[in-house]
Jmol script that loads the backbone (N, CA, C; Angstrom):
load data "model"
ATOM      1  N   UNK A   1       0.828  -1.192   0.000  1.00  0.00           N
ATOM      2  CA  UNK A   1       0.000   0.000   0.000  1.00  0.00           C
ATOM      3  C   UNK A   1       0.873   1.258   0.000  1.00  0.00           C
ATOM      4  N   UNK A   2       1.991   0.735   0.783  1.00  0.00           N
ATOM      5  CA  UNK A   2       2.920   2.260   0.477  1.00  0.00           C
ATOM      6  C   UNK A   2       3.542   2.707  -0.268  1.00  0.00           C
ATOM      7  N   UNK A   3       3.931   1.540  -1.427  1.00  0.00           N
ATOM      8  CA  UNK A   3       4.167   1.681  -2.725  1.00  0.00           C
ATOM      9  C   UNK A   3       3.479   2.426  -3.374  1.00  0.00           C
ATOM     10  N   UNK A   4       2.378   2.073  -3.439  1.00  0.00           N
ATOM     11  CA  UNK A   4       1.159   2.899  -4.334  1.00  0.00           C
ATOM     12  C   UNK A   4       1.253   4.365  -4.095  1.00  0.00           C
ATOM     13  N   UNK A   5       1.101   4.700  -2.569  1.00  0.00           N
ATOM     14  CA  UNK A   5       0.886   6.066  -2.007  1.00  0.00           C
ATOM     15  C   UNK A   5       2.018   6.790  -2.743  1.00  0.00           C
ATOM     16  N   UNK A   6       3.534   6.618  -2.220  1.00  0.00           N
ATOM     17  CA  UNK A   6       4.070   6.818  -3.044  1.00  0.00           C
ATOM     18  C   UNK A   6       4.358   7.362  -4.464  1.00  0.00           C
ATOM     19  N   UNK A   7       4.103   6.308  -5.143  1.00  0.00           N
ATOM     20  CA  UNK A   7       4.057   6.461  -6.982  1.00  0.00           C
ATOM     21  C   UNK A   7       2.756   7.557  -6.888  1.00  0.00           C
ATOM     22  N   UNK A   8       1.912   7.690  -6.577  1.00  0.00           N
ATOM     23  CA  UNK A   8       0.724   8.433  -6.193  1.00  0.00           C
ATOM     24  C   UNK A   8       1.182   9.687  -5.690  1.00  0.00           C
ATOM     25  N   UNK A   9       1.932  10.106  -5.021  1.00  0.00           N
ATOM     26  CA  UNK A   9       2.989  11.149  -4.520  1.00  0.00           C
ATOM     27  C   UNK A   9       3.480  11.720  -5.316  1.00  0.00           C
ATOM     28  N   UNK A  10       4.439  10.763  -6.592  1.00  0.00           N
ATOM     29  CA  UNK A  10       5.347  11.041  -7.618  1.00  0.00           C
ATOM     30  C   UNK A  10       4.383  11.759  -8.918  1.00  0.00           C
ATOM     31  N   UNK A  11       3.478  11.127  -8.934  1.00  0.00           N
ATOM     32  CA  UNK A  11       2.419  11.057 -10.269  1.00  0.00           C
ATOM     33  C   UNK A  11       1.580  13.173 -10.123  1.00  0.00           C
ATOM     34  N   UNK A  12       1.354  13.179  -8.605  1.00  0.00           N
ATOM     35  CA  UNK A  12       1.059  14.582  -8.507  1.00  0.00           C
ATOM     36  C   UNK A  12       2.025  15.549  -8.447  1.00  0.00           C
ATOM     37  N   UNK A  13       3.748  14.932  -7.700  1.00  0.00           N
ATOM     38  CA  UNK A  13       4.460  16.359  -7.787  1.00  0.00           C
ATOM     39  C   UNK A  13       4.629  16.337  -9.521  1.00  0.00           C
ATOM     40  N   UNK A  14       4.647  15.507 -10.388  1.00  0.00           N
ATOM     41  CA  UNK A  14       5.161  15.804 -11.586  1.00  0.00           C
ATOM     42  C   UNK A  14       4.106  16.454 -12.511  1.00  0.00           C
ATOM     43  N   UNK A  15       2.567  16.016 -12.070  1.00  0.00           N
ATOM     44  CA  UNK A  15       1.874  17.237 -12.661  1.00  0.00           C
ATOM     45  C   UNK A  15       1.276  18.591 -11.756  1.00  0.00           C
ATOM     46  N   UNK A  16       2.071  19.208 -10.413  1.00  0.00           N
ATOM     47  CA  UNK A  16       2.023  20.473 -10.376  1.00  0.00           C
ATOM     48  C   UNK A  16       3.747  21.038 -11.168  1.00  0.00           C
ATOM     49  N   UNK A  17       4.411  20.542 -10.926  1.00  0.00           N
ATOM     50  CA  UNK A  17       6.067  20.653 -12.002  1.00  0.00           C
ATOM     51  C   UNK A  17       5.531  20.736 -13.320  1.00  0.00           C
ATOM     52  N   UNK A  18       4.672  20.186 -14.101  1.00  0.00           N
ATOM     53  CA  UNK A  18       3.782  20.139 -15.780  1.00  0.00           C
ATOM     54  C   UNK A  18       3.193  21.508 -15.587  1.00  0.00           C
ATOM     55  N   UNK A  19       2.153  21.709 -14.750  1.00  0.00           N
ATOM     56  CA  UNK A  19       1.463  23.183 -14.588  1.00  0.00           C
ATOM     57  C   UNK A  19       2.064  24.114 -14.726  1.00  0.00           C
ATOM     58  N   UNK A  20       3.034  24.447 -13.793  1.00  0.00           N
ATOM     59  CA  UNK A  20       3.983  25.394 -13.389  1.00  0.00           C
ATOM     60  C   UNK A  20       5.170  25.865 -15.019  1.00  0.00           C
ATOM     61  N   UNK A  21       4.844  25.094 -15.690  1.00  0.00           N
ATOM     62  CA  UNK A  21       5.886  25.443 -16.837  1.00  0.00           C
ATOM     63  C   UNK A  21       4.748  25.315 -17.961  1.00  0.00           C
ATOM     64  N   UNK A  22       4.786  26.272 -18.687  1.00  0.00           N
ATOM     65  CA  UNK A  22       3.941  26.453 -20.091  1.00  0.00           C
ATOM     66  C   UNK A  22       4.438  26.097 -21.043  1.00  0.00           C
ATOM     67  N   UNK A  23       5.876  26.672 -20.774  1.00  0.00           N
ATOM     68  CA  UNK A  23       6.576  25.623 -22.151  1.00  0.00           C
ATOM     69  C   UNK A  23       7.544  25.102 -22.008  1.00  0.00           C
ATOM     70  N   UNK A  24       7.722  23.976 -22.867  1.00  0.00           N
ATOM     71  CA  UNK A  24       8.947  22.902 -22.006  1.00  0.00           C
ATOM     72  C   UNK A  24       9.809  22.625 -23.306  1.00  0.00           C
ATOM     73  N   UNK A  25      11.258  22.131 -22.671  1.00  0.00           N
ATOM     74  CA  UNK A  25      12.341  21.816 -23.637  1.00  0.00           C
ATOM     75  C   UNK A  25      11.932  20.008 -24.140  1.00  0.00           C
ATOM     76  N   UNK A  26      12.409  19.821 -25.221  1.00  0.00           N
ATOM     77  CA  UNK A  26      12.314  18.687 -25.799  1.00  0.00           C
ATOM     78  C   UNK A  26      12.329  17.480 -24.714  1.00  0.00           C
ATOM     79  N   UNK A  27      13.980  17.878 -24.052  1.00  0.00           N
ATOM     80  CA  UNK A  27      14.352  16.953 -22.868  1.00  0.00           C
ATOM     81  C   UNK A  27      12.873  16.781 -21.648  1.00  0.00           C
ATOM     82  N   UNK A  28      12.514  18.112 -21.588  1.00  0.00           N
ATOM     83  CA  UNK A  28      11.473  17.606 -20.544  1.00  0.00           C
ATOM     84  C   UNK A  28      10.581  16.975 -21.210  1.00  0.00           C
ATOM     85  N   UNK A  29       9.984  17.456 -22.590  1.00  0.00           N
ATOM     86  CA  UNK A  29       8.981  16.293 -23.184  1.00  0.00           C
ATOM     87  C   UNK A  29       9.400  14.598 -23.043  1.00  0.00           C
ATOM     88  N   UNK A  30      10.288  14.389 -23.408  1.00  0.00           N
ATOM     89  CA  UNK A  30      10.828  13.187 -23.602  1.00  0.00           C
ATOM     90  C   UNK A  30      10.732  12.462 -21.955  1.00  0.00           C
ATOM     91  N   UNK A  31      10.962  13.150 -20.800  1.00  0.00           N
ATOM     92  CA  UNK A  31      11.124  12.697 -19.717  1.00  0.00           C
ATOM     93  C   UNK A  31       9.311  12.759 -19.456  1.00  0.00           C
ATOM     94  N   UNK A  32       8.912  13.274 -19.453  1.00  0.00           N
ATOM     95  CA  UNK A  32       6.842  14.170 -19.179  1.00  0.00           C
ATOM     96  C   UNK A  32       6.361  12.344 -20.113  1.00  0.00           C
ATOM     97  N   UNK A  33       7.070  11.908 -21.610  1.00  0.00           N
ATOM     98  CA  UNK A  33       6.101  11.184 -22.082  1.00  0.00           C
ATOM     99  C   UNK A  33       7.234   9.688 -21.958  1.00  0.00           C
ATOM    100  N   UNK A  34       8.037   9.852 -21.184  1.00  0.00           N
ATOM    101  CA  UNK A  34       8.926   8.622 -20.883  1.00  0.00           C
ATOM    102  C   UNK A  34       8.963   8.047 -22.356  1.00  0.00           C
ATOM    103  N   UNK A  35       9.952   8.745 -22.896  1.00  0.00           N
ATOM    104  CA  UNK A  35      10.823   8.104 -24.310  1.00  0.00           C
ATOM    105  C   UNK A  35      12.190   8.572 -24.438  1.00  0.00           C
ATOM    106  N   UNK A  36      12.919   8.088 -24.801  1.00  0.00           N
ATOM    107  CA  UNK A  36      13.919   8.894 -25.145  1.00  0.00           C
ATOM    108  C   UNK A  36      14.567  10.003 -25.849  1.00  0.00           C
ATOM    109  N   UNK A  37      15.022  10.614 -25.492  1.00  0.00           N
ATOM    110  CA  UNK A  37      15.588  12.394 -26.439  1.00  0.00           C
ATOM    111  C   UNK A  37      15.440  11.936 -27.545  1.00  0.00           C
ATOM    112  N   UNK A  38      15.970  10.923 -28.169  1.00  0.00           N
ATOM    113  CA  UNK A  38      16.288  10.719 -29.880  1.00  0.00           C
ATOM    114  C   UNK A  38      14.811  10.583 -30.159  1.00  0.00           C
ATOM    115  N   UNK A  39      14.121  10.192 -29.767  1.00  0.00           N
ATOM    116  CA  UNK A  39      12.551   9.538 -30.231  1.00  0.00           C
ATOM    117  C   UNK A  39      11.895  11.019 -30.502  1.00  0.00           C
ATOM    118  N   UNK A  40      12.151  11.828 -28.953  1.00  0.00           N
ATOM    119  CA  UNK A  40      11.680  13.101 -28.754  1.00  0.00           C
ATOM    120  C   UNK A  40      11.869  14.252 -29.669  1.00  0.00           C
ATOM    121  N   UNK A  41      13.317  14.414 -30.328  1.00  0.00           N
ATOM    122  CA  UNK A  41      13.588  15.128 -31.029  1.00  0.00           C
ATOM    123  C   UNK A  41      12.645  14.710 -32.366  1.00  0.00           C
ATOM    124  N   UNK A  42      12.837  13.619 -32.845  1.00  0.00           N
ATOM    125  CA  UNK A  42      12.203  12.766 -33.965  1.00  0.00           C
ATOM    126  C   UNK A  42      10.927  13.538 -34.389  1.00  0.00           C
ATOM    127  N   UNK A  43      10.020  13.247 -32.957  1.00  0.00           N
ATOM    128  CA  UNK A  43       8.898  13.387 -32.790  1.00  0.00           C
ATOM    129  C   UNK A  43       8.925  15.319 -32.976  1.00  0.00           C
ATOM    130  N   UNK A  44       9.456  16.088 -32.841  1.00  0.00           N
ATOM    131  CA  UNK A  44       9.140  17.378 -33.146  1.00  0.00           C
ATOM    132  C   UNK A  44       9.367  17.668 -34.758  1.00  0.00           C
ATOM    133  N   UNK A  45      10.347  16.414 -35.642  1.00  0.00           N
ATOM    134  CA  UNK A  45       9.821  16.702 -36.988  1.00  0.00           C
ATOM    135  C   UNK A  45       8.819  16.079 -37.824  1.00  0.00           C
ATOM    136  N   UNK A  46       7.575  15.919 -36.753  1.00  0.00           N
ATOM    137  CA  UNK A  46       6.183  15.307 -37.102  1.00  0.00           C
ATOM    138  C   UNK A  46       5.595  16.473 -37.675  1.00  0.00           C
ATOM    139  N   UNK A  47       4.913  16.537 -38.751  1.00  0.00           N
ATOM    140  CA  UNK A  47       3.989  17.560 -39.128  1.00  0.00           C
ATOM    141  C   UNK A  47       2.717  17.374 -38.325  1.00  0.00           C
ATOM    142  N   UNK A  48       2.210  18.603 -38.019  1.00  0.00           N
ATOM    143  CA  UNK A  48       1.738  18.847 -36.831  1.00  0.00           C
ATOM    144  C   UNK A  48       1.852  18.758 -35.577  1.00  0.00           C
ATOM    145  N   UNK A  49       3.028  18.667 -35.394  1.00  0.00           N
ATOM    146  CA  UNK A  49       3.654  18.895 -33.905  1.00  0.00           C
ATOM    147  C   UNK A  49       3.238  19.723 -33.688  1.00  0.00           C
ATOM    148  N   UNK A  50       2.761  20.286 -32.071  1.00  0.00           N
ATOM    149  CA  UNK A  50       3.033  21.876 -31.693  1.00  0.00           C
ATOM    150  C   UNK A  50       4.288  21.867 -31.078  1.00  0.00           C
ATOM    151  N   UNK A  51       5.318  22.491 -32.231  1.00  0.00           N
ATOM    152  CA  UNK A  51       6.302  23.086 -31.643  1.00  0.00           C
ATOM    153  C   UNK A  51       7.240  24.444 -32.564  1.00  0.00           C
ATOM    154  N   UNK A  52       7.792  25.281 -31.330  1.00  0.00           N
ATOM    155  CA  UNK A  52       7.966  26.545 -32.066  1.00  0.00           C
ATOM    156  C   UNK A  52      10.295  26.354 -32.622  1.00  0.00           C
ATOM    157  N   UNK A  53      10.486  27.566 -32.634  1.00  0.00           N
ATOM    158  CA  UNK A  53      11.869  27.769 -32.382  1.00  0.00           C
ATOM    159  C   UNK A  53      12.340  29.154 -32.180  1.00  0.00           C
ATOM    160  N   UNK A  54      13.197  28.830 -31.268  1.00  0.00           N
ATOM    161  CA  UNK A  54      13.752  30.210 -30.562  1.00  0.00           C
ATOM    162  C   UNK A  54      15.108  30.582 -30.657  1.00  0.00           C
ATOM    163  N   UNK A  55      16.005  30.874 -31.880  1.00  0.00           N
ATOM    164  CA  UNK A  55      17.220  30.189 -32.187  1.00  0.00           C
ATOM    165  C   UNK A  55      17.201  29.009 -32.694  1.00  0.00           C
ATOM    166  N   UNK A  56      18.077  28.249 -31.999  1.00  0.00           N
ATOM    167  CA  UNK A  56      17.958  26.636 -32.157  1.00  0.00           C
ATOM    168  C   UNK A  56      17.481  25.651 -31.270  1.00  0.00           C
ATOM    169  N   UNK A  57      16.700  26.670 -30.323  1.00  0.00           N
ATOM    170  CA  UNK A  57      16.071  25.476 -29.383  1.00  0.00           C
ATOM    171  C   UNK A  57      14.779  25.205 -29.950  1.00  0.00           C
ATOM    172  N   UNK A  58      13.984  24.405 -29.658  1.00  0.00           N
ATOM    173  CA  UNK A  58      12.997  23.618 -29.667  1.00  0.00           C
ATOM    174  C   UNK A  58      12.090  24.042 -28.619  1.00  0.00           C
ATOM    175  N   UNK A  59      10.974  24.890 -28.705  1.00  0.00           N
ATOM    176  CA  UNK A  59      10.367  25.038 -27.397  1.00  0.00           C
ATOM    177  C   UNK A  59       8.555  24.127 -27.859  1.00  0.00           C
ATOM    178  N   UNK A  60       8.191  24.097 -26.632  1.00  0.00           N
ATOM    179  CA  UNK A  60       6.731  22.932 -27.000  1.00  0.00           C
ATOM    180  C   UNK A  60       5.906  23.561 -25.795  1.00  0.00           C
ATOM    181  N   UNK A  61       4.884  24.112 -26.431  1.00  0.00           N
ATOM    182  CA  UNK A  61       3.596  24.611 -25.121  1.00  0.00           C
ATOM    183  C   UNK A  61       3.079  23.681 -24.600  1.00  0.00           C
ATOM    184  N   UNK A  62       3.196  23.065 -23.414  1.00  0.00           N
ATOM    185  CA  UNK A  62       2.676  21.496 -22.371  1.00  0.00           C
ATOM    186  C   UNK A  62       1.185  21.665 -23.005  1.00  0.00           C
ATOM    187  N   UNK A  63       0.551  23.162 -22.881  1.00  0.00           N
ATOM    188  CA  UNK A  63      -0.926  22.451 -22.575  1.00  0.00           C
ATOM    189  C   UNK A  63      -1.396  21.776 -24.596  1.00  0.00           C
ATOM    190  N   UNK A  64      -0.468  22.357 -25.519  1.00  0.00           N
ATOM    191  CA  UNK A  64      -0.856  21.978 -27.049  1.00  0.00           C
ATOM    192  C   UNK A  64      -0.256  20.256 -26.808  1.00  0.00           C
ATOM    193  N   UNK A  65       1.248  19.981 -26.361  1.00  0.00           N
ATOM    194  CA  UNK A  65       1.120  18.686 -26.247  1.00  0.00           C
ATOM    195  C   UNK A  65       0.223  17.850 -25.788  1.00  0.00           C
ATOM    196  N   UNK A  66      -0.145  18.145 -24.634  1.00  0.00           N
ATOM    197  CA  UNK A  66      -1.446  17.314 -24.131  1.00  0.00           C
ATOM    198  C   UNK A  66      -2.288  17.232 -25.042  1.00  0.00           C
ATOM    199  N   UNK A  67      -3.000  18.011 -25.792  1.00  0.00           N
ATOM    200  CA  UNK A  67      -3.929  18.035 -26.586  1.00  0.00           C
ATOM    201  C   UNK A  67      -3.688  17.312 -27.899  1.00  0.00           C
ATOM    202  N   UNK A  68      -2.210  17.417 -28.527  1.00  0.00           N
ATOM    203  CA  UNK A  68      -1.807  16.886 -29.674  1.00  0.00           C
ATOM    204  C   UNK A  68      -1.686  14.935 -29.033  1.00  0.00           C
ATOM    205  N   UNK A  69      -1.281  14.925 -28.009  1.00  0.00           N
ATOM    206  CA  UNK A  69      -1.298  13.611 -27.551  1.00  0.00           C
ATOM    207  C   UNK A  69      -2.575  12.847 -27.562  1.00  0.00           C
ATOM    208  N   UNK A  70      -3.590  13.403 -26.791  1.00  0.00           N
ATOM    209  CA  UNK A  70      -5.292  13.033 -26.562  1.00  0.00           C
ATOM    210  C   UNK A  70      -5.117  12.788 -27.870  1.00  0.00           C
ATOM    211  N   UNK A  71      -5.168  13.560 -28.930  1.00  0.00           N
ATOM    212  CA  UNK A  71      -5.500  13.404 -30.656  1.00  0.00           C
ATOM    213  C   UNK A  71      -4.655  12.380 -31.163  1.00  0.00           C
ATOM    214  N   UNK A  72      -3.489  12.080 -30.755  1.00  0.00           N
ATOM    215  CA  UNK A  72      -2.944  10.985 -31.396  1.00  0.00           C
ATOM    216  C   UNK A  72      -4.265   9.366 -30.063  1.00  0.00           C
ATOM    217  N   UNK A  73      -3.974   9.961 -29.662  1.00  0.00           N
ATOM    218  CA  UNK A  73      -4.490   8.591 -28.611  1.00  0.00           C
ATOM    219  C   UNK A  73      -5.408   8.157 -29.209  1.00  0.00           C
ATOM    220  N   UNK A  74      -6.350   9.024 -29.444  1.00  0.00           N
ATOM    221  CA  UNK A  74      -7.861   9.040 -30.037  1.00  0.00           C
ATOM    222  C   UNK A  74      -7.781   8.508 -31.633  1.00  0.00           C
ATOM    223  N   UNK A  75      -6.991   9.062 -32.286  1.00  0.00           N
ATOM    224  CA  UNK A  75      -6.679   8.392 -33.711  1.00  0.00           C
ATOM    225  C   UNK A  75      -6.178   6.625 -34.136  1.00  0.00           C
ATOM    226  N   UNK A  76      -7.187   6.067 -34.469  1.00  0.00           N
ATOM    227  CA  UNK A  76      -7.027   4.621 -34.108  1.00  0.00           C
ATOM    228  C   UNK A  76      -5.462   4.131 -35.606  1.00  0.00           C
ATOM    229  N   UNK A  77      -5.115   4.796 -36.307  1.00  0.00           N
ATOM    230  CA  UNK A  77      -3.785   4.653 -36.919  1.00  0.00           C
ATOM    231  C   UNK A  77      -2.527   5.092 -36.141  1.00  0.00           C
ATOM    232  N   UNK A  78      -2.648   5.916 -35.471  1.00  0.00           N
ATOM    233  CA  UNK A  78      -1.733   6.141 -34.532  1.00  0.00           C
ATOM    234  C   UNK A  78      -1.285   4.926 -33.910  1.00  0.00           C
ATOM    235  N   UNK A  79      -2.412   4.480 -33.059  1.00  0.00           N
ATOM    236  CA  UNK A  79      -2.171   3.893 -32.368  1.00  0.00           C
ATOM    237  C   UNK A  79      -1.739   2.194 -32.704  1.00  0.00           C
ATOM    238  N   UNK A  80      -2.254   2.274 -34.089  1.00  0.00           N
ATOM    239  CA  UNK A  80      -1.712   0.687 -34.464  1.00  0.00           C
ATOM    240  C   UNK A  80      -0.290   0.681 -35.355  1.00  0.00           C
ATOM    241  N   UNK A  81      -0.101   2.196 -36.258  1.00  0.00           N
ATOM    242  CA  UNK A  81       1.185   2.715 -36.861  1.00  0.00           C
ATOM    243  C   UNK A  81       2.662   2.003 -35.847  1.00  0.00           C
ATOM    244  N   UNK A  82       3.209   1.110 -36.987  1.00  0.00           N
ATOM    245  CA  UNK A  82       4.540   0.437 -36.236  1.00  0.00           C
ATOM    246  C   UNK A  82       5.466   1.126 -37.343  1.00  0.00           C
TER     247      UNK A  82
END
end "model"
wireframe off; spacefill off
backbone 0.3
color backbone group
């Protein structure tokens, strides 16, 4: 049971840490959707990504990812696409 509480602990500080930042670096995407940087970077030369550039960084508005995510979730090719 204290396991759970725990991970349950972890699961809320990481979405008031999600709130608190509007826009996040690739690295935090990649860590926010547990994949790796290379996948992450990958994934920002998806057409229709929401993502901007500021120089040469990569910036991504949390609350458009969430939303671009729900839409992949919801898209039944997405989800079977290997």
């Amino acid at each position: 049971m204290q396991e759970s509480t725990t991970s349950n602990e972890n699961i809320e500080n990481q979405n008031q840490n999600e709130n608190e930042n509007v826009y996040i670096s690739v690295e935090e995407m990649a860590r926010i959707l547990s994949i790796a940087k290379v996948t992450a970077y990958q994934l920002t030369k998806t057409s229709g990504f929401p993502c901007f550039y500021i120089g040469k960084r990569i910036i991504i508005p949390l609350q458009a990812l969430h939303k671009w995510a729900d839409e992949q979730a919801n898209n039944q090719s997405a989800l079977c696409a290997r």
